[in-house]
SEFIVEX-956404 format. One record per residue (C-alpha): residue number from 1; x, y, z; residue in one letter. Coordinates in steps of 0.05 Angstrom, whole numbers, plus 5000, padded with zeros to 4 digits. Layout:
NUZA   nr     x     y     z  rest
NUZA  NUM     X     Y     Z     A
...
***
This chain:
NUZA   nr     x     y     z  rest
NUZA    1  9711  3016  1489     X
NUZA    2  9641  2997  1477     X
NUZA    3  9622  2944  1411     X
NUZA    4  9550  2942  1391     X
NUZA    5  9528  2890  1346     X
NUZA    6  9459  2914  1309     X
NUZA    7  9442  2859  1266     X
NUZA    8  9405  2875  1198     X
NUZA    9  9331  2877  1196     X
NUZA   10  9290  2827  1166     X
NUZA   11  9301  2826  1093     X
NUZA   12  9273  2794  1023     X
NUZA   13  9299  2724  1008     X
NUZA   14  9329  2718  0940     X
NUZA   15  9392  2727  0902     X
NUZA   16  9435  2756  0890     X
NUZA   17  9453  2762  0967     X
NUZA   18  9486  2833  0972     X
NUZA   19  9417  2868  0934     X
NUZA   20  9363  2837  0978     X
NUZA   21  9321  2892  1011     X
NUZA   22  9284  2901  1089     X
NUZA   23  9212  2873  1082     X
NUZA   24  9167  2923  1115     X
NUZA   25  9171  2885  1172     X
NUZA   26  9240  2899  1171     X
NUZA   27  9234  2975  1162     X
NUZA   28  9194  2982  1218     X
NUZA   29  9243  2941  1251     X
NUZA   30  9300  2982  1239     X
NUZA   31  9260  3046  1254     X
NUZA   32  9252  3022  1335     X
NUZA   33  9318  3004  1341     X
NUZA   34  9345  3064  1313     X
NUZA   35  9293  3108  1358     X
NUZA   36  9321  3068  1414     X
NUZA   37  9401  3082  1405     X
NUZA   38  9391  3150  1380     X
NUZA   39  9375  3165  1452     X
NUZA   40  9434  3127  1482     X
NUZA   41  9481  3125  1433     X
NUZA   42  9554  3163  1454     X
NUZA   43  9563  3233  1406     X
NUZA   44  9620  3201  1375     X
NUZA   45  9598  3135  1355     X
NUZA   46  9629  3108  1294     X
NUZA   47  9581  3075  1252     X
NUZA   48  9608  3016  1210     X
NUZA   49  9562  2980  1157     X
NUZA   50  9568  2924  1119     X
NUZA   51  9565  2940  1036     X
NUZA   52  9500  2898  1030     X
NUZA   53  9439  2922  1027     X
NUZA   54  9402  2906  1068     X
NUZA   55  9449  2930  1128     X
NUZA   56  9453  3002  1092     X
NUZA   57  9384  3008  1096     X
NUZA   58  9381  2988  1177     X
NUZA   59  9436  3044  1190     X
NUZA   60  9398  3093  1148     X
NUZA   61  9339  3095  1194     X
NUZA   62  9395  3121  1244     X
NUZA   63  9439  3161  1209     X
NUZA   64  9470  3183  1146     X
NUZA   65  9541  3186  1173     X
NUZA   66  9567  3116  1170     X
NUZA   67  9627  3082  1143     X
NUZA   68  9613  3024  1086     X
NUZA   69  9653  2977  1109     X
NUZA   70  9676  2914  1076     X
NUZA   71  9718  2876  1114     X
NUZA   72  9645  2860  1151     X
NUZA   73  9601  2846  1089     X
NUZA   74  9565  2779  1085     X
NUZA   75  9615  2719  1102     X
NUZA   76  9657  2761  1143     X
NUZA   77  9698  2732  1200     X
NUZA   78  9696  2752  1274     X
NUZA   79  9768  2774  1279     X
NUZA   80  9755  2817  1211     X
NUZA   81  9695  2851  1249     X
NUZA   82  9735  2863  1306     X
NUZA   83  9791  2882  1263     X
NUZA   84  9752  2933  1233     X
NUZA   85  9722  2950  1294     X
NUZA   86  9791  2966  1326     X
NUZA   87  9774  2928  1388     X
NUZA   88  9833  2918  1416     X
NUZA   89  9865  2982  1416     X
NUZA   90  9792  3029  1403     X
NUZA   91  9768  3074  1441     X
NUZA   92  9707  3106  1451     X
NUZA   93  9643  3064  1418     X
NUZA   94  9631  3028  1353     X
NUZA   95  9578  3011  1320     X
NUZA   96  9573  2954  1275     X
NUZA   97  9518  2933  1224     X
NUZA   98  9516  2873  1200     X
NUZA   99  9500  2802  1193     X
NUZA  100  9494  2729  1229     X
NUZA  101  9538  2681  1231     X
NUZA  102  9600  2732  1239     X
NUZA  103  9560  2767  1299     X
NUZA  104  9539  2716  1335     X
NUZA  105  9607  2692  1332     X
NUZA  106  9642  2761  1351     X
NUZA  107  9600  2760  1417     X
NUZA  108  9615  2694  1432     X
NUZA  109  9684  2704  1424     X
NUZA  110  9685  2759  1468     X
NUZA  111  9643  2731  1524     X
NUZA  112  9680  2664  1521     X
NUZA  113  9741  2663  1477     X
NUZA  114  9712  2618  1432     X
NUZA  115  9680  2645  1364     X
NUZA  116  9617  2590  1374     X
NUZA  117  9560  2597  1336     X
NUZA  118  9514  2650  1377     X
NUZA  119  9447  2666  1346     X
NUZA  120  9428  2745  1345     X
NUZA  121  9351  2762  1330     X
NUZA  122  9338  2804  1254     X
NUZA  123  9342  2868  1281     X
NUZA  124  9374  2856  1354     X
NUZA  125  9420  2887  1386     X
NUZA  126  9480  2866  1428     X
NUZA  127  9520  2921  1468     X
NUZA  128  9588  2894  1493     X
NUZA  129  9639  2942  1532     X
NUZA  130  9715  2931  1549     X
NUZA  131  9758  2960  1591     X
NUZA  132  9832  2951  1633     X
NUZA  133  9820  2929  1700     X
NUZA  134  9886  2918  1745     X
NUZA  135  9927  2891  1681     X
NUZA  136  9866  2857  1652     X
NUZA  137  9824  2869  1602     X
NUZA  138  9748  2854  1621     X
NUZA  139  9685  2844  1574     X
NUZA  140  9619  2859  1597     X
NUZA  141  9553  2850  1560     X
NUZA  142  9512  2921  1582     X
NUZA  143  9451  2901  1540     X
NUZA  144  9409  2852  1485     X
NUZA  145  9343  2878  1460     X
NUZA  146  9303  2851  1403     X
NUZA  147  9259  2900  1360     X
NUZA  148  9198  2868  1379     X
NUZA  149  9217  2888  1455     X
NUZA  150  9215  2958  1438     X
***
């Protein structure tokens, strides 16, 4: 199965939290990274979005077909993102937009086993694949890109 963690763009500061909207900055951002996955993105990615705003407008400049998602809005845990992910039984990929701490924390986790406090860029990118290996299950990071790398 293969996880990738898209971060939201850069958004307004304000309240309340789940109506704040991508800066320009953050559109633009947004529009790279999608330009960049739509190219390497599997057919059947599933696309799951957090309900705030900010993360529905990042998936928009990729698609239309996503999943709002809840269980990964703002304050969301690690295990709830993997949860909704279904990491440890999915197949296939899964995308997931959404926000910092709870990504940081999901790659950490799956890197290390420990949900520390990882930072992930506005806009970034993680890509994180596992698969059975001899009775094991492996993790591998494939890839971390920032927007302003593209």
């Amino acid at each position: 199965m293969d996880l990738i963690l898209w971060r939201h763009a850069e958004a307004e500061d304000g309240i309340p939290d789940m109506t704040r909207q991508l800066t320009a900055k953050g559109a633009k951002q947004a529009d790279r990274m999608a330009a960049f996955l739509r190219t390497r993105l599997p057919q059947d990615t599933r696309t799951l979005v957090s309900p705030a705003k900010r993360a529905q407008q990042t998936a928009q400049a990729l698609t239309k077909n996503f999943t709002t998602e809840p269980a990964i809005a703002p304050g969301a845990s690690p295990q709830a993102v993997l949860k909704a992910a279904d990491w440890l039984k999915g197949e296939g990929c899964v995308l997931i937009v959404g926000h910092q701490p709870a990504l940081g924390e999901v790659a950490a986790l799956l890197m290390t086993g420990k949900p520390e406090y990882w930072s992930i860029k506005k806009g970034a990118v993680w890509w994180l694949s596992r698969r059975e290996r001899e009775g094991d299950s492996e993790t591998t990071l494939r890839l971390i890109i920032a927007p302003d790398l593209l």
